[in-house]
MDTraj code that builds the backbone (N, CA, C; nanometers):
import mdtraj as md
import numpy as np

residues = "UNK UNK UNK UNK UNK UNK UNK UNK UNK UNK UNK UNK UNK UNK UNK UNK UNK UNK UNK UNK UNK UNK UNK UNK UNK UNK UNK UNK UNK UNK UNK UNK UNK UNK UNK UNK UNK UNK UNK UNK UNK UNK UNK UNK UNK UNK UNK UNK UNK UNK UNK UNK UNK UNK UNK UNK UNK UNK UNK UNK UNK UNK UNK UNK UNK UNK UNK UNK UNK UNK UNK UNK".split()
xyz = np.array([
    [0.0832, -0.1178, 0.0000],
    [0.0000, 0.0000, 0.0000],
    [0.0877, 0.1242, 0.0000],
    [0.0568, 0.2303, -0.0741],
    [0.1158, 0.2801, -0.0426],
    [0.0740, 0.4631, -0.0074],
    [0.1124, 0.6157, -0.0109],
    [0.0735, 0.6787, 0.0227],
    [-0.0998, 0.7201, 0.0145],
    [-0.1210, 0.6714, -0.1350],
    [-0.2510, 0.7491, -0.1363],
    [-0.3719, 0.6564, -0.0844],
    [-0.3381, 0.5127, -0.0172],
    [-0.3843, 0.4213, 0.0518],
    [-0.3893, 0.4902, 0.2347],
    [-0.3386, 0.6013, 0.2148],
    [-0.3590, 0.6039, 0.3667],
    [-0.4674, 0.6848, 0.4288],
    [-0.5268, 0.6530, 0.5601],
    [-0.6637, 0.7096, 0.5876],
    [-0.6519, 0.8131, 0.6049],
    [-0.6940, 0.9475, 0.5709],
    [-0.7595, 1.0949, 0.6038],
    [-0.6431, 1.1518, 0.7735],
    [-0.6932, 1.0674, 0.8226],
    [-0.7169, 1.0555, 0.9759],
    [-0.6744, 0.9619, 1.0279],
    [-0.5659, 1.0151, 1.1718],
    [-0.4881, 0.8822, 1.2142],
    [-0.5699, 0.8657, 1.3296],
    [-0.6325, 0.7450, 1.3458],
    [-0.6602, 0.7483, 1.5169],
    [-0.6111, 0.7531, 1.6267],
    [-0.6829, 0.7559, 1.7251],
    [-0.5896, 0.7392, 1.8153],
    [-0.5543, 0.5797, 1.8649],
    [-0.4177, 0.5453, 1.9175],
    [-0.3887, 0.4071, 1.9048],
    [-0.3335, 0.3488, 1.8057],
    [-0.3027, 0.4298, 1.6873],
    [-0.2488, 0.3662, 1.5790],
    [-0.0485, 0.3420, 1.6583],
    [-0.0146, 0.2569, 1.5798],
    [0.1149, 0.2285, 1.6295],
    [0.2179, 0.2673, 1.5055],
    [0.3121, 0.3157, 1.5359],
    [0.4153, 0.3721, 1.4191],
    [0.5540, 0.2663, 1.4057],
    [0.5981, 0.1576, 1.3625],
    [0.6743, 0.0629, 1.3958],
    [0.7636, 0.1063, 1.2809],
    [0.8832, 0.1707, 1.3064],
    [1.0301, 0.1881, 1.2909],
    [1.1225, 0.0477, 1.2717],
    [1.1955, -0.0226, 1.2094],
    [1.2560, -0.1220, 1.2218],
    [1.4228, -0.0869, 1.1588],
    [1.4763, -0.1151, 1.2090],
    [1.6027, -0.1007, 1.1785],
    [1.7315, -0.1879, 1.2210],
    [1.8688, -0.1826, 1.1667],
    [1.9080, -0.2035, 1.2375],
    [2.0785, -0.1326, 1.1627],
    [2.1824, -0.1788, 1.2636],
    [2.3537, -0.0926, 1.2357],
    [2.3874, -0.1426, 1.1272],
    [2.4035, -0.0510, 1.0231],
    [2.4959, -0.0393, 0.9018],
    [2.6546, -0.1384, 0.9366],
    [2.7512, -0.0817, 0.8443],
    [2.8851, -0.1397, 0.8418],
    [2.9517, -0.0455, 0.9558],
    [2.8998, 0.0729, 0.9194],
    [2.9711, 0.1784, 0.9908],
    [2.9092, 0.2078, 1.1204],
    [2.8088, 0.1282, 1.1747],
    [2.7503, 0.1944, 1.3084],
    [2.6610, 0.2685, 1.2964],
    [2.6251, 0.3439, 1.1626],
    [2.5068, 0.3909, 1.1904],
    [2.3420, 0.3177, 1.2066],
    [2.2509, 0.3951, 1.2245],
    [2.1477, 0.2884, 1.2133],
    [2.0662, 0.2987, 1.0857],
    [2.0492, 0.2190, 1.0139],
    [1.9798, 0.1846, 0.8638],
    [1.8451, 0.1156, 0.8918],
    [1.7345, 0.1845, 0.8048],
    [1.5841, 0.1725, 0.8431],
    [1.5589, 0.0947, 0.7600],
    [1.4977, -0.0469, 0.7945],
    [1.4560, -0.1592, 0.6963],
    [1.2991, -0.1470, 0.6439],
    [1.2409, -0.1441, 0.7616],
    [1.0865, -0.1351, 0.7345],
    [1.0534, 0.0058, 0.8352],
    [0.8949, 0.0490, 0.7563],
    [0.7721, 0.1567, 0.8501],
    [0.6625, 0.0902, 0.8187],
    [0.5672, 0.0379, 0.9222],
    [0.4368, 0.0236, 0.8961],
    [0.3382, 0.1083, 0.9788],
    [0.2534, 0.1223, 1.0236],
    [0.1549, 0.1356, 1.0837],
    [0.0266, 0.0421, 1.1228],
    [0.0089, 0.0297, 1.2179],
    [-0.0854, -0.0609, 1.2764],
    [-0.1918, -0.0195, 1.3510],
    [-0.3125, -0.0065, 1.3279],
    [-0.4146, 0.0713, 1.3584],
    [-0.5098, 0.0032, 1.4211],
    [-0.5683, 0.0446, 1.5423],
    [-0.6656, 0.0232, 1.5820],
    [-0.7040, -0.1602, 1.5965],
    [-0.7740, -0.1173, 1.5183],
    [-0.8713, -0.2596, 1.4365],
    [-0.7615, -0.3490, 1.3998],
    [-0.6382, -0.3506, 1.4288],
    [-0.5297, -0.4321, 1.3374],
    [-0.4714, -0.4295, 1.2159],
    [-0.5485, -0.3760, 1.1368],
    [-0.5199, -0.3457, 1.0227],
    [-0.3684, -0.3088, 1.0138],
    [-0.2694, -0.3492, 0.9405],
    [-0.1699, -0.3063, 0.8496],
    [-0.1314, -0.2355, 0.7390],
    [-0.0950, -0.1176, 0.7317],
    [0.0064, -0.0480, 0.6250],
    [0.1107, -0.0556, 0.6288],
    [0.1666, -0.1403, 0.5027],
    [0.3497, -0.0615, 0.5171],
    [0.3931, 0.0216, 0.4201],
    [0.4738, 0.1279, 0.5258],
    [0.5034, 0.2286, 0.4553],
    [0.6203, 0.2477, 0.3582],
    [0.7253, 0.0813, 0.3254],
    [0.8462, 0.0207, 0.3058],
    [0.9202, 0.1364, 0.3715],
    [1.0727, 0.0823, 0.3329],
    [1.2197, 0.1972, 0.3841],
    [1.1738, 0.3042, 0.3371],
    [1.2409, 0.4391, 0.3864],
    [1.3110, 0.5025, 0.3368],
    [1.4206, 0.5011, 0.2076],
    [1.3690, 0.5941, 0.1298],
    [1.4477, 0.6036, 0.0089],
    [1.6137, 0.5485, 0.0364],
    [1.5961, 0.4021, -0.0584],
    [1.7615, 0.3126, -0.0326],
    [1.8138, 0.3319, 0.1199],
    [1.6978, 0.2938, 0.1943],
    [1.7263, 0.2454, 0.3397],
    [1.8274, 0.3453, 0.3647],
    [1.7753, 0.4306, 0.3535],
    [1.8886, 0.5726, 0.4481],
    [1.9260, 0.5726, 0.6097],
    [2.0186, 0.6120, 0.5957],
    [2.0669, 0.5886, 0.7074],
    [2.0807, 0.7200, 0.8254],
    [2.0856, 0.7364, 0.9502],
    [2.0747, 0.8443, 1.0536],
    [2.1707, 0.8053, 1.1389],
    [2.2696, 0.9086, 1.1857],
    [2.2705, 0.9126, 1.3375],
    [2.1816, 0.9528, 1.4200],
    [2.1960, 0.8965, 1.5089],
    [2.1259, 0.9606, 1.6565],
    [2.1959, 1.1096, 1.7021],
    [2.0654, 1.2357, 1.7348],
    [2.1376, 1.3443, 1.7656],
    [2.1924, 1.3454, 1.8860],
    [2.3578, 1.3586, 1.9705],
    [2.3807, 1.3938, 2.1047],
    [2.2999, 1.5230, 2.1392],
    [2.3129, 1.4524, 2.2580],
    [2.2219, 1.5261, 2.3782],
    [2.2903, 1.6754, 2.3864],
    [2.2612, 1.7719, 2.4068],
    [2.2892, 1.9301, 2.4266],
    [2.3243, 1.9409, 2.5347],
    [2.4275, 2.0131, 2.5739],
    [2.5283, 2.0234, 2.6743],
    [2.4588, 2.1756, 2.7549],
    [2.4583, 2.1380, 2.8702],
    [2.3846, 2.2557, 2.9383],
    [2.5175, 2.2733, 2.9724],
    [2.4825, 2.4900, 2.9840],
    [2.5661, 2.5369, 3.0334],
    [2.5353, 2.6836, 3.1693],
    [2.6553, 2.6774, 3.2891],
    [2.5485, 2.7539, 3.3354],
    [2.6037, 2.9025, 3.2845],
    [2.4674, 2.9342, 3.2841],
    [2.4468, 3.0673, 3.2478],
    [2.4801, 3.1811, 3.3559],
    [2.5888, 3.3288, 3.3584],
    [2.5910, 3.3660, 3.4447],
    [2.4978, 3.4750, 3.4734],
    [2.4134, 3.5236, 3.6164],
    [2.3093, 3.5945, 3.6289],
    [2.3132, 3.7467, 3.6304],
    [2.2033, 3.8225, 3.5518],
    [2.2538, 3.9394, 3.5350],
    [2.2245, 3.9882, 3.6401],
    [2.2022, 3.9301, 3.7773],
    [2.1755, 3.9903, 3.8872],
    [2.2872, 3.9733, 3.9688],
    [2.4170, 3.9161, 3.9275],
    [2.5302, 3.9063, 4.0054],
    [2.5948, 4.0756, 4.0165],
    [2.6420, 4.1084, 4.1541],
    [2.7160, 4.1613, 4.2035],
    [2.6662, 4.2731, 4.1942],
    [2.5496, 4.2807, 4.2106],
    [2.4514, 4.4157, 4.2476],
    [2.4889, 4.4766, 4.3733],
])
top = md.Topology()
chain = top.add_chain()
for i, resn in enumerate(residues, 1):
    res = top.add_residue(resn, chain, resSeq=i)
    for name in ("N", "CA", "C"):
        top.add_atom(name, md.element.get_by_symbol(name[0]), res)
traj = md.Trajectory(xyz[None], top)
């Protein structure tokens, strides 16, 4: 199935199933997307264009901030 197979409207409860797994290099490469709705029903949405691949973004480094109320 594919895009113009998909309903209007997602319910609520539908499930979004990501599948993947590590490339050569460690990254992670997306095999399958389906969706699973409600009632059971199945869509798959196949890979991503030639199973593209992502890193994961690192986490953002807090920093402290100094207060403009120091040394009043």
């Amino acid at each position: 199935m594919g895009a113009a197979s998909l309903p209007k409207h997602i319910p609520d409860g539908t499930h979004y199933i990501i599948e993947g797994r590590p490339d050569k290099a460690g990254k992670m490469r997306i095999v399958s997307r389906q969706l699973i709705l409600p009632n059971g029903k199945q869509i798959d949405l196949g890979a991503t264009s030639q199973g593209a691949s992502f890193e994961r973004p690192r986490p953002a480094v807090r920093t402290k901030r100094k207060s403009s109320r120091a040394a009043r």
